[in-house]
C-alpha positions as a Markdown table, in Angstrom:
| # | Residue | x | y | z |
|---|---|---|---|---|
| 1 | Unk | 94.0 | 61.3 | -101.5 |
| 2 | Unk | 92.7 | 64.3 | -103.8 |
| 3 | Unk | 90.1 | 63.4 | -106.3 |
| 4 | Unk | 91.1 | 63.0 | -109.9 |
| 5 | Unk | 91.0 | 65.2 | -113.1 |
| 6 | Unk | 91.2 | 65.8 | -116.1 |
| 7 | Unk | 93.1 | 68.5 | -117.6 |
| 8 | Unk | 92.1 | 70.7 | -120.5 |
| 9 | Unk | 95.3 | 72.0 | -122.2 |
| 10 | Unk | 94.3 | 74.4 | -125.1 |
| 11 | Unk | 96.5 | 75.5 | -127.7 |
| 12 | Unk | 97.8 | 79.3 | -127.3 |
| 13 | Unk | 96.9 | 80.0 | -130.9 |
| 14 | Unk | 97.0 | 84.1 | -130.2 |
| 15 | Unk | 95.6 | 86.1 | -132.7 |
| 16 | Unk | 93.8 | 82.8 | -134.4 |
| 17 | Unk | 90.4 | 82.3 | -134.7 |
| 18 | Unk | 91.2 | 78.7 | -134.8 |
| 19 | Unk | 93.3 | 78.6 | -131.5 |
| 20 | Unk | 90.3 | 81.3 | -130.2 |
| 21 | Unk | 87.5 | 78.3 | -130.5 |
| 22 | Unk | 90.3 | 76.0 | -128.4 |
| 23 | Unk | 90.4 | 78.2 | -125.4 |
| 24 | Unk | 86.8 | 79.1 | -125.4 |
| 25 | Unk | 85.9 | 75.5 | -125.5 |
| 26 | Unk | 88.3 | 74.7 | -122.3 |
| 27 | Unk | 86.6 | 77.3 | -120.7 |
| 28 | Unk | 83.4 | 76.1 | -121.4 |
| 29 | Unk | 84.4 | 72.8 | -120.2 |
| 30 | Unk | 86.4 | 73.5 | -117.1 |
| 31 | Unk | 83.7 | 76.0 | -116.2 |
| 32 | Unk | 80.4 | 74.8 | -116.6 |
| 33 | Unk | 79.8 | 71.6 | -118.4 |
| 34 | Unk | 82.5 | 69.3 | -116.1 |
| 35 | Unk | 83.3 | 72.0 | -113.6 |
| 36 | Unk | 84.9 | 69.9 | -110.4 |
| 37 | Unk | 86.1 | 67.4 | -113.1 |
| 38 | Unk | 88.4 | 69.5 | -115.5 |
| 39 | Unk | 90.7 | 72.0 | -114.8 |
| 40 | Unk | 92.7 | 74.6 | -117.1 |
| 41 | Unk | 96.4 | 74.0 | -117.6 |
| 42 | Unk | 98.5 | 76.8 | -119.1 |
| 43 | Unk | 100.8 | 75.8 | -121.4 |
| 44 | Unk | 103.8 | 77.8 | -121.5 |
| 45 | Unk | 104.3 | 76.5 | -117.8 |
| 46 | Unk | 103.9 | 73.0 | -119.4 |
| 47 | Unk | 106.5 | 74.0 | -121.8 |
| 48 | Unk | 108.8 | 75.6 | -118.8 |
| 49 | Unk | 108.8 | 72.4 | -117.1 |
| 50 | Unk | 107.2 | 73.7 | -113.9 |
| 51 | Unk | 107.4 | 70.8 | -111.5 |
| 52 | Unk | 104.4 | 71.1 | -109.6 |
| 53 | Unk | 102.5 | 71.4 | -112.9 |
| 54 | Unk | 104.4 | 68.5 | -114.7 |
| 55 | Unk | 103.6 | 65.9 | -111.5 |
| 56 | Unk | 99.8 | 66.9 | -111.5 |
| 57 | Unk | 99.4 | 66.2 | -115.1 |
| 58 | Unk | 101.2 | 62.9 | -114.8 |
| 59 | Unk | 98.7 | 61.7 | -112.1 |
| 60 | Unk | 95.9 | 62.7 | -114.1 |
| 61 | Unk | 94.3 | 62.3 | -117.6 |
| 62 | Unk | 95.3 | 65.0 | -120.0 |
| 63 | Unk | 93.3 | 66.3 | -123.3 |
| 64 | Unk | 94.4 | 68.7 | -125.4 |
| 65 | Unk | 92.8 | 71.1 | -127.9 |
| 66 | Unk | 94.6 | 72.2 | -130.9 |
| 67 | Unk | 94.0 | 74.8 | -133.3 |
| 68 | Unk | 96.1 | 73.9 | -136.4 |
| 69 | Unk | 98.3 | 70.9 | -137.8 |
| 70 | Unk | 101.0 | 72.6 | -136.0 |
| 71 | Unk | 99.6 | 70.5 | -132.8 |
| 72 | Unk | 101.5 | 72.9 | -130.7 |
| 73 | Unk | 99.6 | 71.5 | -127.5 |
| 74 | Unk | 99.5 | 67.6 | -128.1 |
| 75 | Unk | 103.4 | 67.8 | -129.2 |
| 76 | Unk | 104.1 | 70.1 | -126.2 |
| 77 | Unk | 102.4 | 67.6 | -123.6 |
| 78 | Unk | 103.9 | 64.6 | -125.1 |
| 79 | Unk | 107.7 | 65.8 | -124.9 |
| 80 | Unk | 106.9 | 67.0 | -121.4 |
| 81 | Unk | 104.6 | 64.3 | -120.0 |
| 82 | Unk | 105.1 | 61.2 | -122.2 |
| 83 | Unk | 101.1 | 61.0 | -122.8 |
| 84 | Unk | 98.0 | 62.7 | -124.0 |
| 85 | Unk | 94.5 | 60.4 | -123.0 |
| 86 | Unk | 92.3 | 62.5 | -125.7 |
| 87 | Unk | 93.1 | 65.0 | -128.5 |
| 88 | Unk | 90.9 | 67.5 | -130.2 |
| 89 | Unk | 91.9 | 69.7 | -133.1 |
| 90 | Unk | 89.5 | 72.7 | -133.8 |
| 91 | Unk | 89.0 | 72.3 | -137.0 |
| 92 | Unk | 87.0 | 69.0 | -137.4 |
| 93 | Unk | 84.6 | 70.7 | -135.5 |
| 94 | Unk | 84.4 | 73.7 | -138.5 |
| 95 | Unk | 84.3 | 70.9 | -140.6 |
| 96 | Unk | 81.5 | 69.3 | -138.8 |
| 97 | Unk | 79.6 | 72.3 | -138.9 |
| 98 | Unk | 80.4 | 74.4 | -142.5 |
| 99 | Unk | 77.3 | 77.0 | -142.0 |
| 100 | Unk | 78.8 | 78.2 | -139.2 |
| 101 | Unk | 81.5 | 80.2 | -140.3 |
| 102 | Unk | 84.0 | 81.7 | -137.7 |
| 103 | Unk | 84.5 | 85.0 | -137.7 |
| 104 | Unk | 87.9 | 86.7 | -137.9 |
| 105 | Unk | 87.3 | 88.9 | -134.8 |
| 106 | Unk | 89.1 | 87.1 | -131.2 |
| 107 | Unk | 88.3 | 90.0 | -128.6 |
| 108 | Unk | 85.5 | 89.5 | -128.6 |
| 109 | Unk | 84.6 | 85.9 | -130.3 |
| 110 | Unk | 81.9 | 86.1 | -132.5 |
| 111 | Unk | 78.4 | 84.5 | -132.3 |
| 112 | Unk | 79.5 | 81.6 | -134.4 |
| 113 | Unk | 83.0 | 81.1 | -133.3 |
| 114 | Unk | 81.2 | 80.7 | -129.1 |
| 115 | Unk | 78.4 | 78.3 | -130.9 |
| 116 | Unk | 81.5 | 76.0 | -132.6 |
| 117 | Unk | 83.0 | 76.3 | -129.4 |
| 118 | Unk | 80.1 | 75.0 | -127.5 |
| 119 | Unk | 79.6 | 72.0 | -130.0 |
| 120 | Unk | 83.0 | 71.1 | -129.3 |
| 121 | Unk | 83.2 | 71.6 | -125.3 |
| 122 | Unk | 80.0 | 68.8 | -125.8 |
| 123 | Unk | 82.4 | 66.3 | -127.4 |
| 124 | Unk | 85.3 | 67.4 | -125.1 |
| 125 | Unk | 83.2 | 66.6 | -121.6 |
| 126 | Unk | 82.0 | 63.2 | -123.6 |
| 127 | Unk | 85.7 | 62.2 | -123.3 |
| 128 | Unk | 86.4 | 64.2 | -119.7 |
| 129 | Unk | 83.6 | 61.2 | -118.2 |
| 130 | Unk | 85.2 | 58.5 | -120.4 |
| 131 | Unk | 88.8 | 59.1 | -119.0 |
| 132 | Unk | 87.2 | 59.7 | -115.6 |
| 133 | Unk | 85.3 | 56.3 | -115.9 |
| 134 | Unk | 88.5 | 54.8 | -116.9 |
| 135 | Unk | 90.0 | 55.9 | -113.6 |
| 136 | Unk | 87.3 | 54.5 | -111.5 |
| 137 | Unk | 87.7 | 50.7 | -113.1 |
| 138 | Unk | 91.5 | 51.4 | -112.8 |
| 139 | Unk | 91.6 | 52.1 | -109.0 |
């Protein structure tokens, strides 16, 4: 049986700052703070309906990252999957944090938009062990 995971699904948000901090916080989470225990989902195959995709997120916990109140991600996952286990929109975190301003400029984030990313990814991998926890008791 293959070990469990959760899976970081980010909004797309191109050309957003906000939907910028989403994917830099998934890739700070997938890659270094719960690397072996998150994994990156792309969206659009979500949205597609890939089958191999749809069956791994079922098995697994799910969190996803939005940018705006559009919820693009959460809405996505739920008329695909039928559950979310933890959602995050970006900009509590902004809120959380109002010295740190973003800055406009995606490619490449600025020094303020990776630092609000990171303060987020720390709240995100709280959750990854929760759900992961959760799954332990379960099985």
């Amino acid at each position: 049986m293959s070990k469990k995971k959760v899976y970081i699904i980010p909004c797309s948000g191109i050309g957003k700052v906000f939907g910028s901090i989403g994917r830099e916080t998934a890739y700070i989470v997938a890659n270094e703070l719960a690397k072996g225990k998150a994994e990156l989902e792309c969206l659009p195959l979500i949205v597609k309906g890939k089958k191999e995709v749809i069956k791994a997120l079922k098995e697994n916990k799910i969190i996803a990252i939005d940018g705006c109140p559009l919820m693009c991600s959460y809405n996505n996952i739920m008329e695909k999957i039928g559950k979310v286990d933890a959602k995050f929109m970006t900009t509590d975190i902004v809120k959380e944090n109002r010295e740190l301003k973003p800055e406009p400029s995606i490619i490449p984030v600025g020094e303020n938009t990776k630092e609000l990313s990171r303060k987020l990814a720390e709240q995100v991998v709280k959750k990854v062990d929760e759900l992961l926890e959760e799954k332990k008791e379960a099985t």
